[in-house]
C-alpha positions in Angstrom: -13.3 8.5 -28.6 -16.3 10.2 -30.4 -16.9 13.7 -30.5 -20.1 15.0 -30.9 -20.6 18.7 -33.1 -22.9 21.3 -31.7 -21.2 24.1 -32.8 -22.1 27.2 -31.5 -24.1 29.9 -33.5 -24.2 32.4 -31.4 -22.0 35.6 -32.1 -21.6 36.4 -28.4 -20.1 33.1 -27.8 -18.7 32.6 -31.1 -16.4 35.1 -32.1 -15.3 33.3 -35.2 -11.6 35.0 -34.9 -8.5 32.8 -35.9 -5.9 31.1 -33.4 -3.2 28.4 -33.6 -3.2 26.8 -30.1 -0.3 27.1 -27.8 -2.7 24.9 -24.8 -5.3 23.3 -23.0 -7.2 24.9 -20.2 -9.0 22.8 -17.9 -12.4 24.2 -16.4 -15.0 23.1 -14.5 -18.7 23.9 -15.5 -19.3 25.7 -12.1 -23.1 23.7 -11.9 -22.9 20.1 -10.3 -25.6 17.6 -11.7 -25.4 19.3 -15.5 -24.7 17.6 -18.6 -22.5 18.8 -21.5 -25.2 19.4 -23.3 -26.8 21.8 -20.8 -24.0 23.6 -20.8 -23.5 23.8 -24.1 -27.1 25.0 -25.1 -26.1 27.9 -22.0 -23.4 28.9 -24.2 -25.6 28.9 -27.1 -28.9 30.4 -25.6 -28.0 32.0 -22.8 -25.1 33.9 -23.1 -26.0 37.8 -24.8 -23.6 41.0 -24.8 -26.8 42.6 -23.6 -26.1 40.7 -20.4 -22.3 41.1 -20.6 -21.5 37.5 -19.8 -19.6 36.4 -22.9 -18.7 32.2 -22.2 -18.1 29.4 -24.3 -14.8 26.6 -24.6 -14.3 24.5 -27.4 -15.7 21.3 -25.6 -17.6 20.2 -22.6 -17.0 16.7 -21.4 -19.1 14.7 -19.0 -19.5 10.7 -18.3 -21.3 10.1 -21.8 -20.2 12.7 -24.0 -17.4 15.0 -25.3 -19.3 17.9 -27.4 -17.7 20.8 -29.4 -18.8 23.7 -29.4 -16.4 25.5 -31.1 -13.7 24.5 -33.8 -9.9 24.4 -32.3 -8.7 26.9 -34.6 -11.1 29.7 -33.7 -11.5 31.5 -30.3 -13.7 30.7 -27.2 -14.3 32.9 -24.9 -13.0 30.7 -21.4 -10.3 32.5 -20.1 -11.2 36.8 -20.3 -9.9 38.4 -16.9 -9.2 41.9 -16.1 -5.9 40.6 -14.8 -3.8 37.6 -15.3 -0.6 35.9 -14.2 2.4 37.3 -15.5 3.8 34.2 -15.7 1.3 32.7 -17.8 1.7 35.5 -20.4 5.1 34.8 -21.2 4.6 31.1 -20.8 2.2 31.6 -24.0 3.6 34.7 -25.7 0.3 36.3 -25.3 -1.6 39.3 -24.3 -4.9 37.7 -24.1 -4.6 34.0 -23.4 -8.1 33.6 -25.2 -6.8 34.1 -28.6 -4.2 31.2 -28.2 -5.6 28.5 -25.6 -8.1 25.6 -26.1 -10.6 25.8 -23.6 -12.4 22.4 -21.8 -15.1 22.2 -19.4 -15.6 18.9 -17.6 -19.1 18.3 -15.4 -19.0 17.3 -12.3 -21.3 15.9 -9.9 -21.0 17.9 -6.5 -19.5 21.8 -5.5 -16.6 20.1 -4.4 -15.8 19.1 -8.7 -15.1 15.8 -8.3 -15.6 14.7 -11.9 -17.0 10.8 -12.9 -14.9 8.4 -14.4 -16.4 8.8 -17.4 -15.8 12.6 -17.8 -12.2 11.8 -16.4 -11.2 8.9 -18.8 -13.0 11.0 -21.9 -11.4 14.2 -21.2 -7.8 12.7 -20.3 -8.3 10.9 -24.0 -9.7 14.3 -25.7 -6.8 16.2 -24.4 -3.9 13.7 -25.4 -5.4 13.5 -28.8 -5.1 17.6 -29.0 -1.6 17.6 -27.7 -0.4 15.1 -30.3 -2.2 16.7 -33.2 -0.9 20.3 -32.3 2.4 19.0 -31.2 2.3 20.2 -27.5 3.9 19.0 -24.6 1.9 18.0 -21.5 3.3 21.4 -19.9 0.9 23.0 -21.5 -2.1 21.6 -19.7 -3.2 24.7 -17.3 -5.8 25.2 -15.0 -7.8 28.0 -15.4 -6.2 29.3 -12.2 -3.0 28.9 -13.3 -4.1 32.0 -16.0 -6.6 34.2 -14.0 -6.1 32.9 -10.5 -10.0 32.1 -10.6 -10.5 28.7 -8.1 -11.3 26.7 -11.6 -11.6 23.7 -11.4 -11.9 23.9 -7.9 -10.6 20.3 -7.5 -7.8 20.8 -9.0 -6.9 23.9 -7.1 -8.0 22.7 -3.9 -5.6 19.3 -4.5 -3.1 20.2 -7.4 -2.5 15.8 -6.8 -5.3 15.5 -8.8 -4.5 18.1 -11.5 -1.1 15.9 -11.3 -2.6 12.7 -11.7 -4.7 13.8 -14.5 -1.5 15.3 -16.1 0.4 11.8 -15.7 -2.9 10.1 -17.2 -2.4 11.9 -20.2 1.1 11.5 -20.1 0.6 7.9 -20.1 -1.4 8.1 -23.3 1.2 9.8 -25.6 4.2 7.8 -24.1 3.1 4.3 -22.5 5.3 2.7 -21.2 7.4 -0.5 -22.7 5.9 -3.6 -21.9 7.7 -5.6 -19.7 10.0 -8.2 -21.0 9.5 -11.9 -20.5 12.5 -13.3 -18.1 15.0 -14.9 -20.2 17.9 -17.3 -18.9 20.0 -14.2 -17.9 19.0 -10.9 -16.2 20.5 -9.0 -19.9 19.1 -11.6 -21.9 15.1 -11.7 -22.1 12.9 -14.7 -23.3 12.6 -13.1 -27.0 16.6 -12.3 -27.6 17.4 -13.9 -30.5 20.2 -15.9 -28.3 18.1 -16.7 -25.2 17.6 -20.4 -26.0 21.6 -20.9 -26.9 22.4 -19.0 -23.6 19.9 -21.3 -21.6 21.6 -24.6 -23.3 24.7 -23.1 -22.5 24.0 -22.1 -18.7 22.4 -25.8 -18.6 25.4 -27.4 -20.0 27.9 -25.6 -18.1 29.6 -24.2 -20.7 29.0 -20.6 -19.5 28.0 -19.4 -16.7 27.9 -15.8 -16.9 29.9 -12.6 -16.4 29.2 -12.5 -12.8 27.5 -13.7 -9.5 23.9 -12.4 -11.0 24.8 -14.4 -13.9 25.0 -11.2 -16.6 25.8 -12.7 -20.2 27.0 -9.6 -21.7 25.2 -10.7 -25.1 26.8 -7.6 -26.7 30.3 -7.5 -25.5 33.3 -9.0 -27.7 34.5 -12.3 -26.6 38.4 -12.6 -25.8 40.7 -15.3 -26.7 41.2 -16.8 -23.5 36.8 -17.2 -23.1 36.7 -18.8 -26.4 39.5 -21.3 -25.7 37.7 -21.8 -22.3 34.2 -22.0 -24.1 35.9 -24.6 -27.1 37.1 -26.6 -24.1 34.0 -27.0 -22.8 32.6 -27.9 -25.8 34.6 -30.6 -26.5 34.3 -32.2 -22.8 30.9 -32.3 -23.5 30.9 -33.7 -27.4 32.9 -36.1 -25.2 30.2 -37.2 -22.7 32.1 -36.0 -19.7 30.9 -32.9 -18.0 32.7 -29.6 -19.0 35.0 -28.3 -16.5 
C-alpha cells in the first residue's frame, strides 16, 4: 500500500487541533468521475470560511491512489452536523465526533457510489492498517450516516450488505483465516502431525484402526493397558509375518 502526502495548508480545512482516534468514517466524495486528487485540491482551494463550507478527511482513495491530506492525529473537518445520533456519541465518548474520528473519502464512478475495485481493495487495506496501528476493533468502522444520518456513502446506506462486506474485507485482513490443513491418515491427524506417517503404517498394517467408525486416532488421549497389550499383540503377529488380529 503507498500513500501519497498532500497535506493540506489551508487553515479552513486544516484546523491543526489534536486527537487520538477512537474510528474510521467512511464517505463518499459526493462527485462521480473525480479523482482523489480533485478532491483533495477542493479541500485545499476551494474550501473558505468566507463561504462557510469547512470540508476535508484525512484521505481520499480512488482506483490508483490513496492521498492524505491531513495527518491522523489532527482534526478533519468530515463529520460537523447540527445534530447527531445519540448513539453514536456515547459509542465514541464525544461531543463532537470530529475531534475523535478519522475521516475517508472514497471516489466513485456513478450517483449511485459504486466504488472501483481499486478504490475498494486500497481503502479496505488503508483502513485495516489504521485499525491495527490504533488498536481498534472493526466496530468502529461507521458510515457517515451512522453519525449525522446524512445518506453518505450512499451505497452503503442504500445496501448496508455492502457496508458489511466491506467490514468483513477488512476483517479478513487483520485475522485471516488458518490455512487449511493437508488430510492426514485420520480425520484428527493431519498430513504435517508429527505422528501422521506412524499412524498411516499403523492403519496399513492393521495394528490400529482407530477410536471409531470415522476412524478418529485420538493422538492426544492416554493409552490404557488393555490398547497397549492389544497394540503389542499386534505387533508381534506382524514381526511374525502373519497378519495382526
Amino acid at each position: 500500500m503507498k500513500i501519497t502526502d498532500l497535506l493540506l495548508t489551508n487553515p479552513d480545512a486544516r484546523p491543526r487541533r489534536q486527537i487520538t482516534p477512537k474510528g474510521v468514517v467512511l464517505h463518499w466524495v459526493a462527485n462521480p468521475g473525480t479523482t482523489a486528487r480533485n478532491n483533495r485540491d477542493y479541500f485545499q482551494n476551494g474550501v473558505s470560511a468566507a463561504k462557510q463550507n469547512w470540508a476535508s478527511a484525512h484521505y481520499v482513495v480512488d482506483d490508483k491512489e490513496i492521498i492524505r491530506c491531513i495527518p491522523e492525529t489532527e482534526m478533519a473537518y468530515h463529520v460537523g452536523a447540527t445534530s447527531y445520533n445519540k448513539t453514536a456519541l456515547q459509542r465514541f465518548a464525544t461531543s463532537y465526533p470530529n475531534d475523535c474520528l478519522i475521516g475517508i473519502e472514497l471516489c466513485h464512478a456513478d450517483w449511485d457510489g459504486h466504488f472501483g475495485k481499486g478504490t475498494w481493495a486500497q481503502a479496505v487495506e488503508l483502513v485495516a492498517d489504521i485499525l491495527r496501528r490504533w488498536q481498534l476493533p472493526v466496530t468502529a468502522i461507521v458510515r457517515h450516516y451512522d453519525i449525522t444520518g446524512k445518506e453518505c456513502p450512499r451505497l452503503m446506506v442504500r445496501d448496508p450488505a455492502v457496508f458489511a462486506a466491506f467490514k468483513a474485507d477488512v476483517e479478513r485482513i487483520l485475522h485471516p483465516p488458518a490455512p487449511a490443513r493437508k488430510p492426514g491418515p485420520a480425520p484428527d491427524v493431519p498430513a504435517d502431525h508429527f505422528a501422521a506417517a506412524a499412524v498411516a503404517w499403523a492403519y496399513q498394517h492393521k495394528i490400529s484402526a482407530g477410536t471409531d467408525a470415522a476412524k478418529h486416532f485420538a493422538p492426544d488421549r492416554p493409552i490404557t493397558r488393555a490398547e497397549m497389550i492389544v497394540l503389542l499383540k499386534r505387533t508381534y503377529d506382524l514381526l511374525k509375518g502373519g497378519e495382526s488380529q
